[in-house]
C-alpha positions in Angstrom: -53.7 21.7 38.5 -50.6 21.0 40.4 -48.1 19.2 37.7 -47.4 21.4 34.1 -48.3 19.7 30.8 -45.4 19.0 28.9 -45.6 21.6 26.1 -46.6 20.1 22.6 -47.7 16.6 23.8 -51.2 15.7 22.7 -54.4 15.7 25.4 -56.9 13.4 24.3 -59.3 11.1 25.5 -60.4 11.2 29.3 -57.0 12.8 29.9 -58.5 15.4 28.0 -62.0 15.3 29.4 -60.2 16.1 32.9 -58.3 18.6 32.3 -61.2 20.5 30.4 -63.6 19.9 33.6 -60.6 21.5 36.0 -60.1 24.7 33.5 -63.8 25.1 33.1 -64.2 25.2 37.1 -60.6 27.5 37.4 -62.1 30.1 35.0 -65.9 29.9 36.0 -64.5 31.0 39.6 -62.8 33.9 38.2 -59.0 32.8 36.8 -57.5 34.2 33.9 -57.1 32.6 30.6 -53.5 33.7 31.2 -53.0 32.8 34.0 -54.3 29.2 33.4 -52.1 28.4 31.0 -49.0 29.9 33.2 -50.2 27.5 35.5 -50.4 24.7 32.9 -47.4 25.5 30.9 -49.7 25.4 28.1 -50.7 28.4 25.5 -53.0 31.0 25.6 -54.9 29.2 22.5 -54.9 25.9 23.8 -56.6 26.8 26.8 -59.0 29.4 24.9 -59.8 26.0 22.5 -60.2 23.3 25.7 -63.0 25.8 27.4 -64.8 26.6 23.8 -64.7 22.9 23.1 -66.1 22.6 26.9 -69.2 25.2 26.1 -67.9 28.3 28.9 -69.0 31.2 27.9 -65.8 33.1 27.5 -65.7 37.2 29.5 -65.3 39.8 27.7 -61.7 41.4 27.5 -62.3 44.1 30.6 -60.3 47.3 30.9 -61.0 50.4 30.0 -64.1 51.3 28.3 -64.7 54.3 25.3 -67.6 56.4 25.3 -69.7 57.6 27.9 -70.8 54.9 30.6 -73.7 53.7 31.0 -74.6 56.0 34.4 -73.8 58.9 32.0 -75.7 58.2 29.3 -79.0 57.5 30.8 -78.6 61.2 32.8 
């Protein structure tokens, strides 16, 4: 999404329906929450709440991992 959502201003309605369809198919192809909504000028939550409210199944948090991995443990 080229333009920036003013920050604060309401999305609703097929406005809404839009922009939800463009997130969904920005994260599903690998883009950050965070870096959606620097794109966006919008927050971290609102995004998080526009692709729950669109059914994506969120990824996990990534990083680094404690405990053994998974190669380890089945040695």
């Amino acid at each position: 999404m080229a333009e920036t959502l003013k920050k604060g201003t309401r999305v609703t309605g097929a406005e809404r329906e839009k922009l939800a369809s463009d997130l969904k198919k920005r994260y599903t192809a690998g883009e950050s929450i965070r870096a959606l909504a620097a794109s966006t000028g919008r927050s971290y939550g609102f995004i998080h709440r526009i692709l729950s409210e669109s059914g994506v199944t969120l990824r996990g948090r990534g990083g680094a991992t404690r405990g053994k991995s998974k190669q380890q443990q089945q040695r």
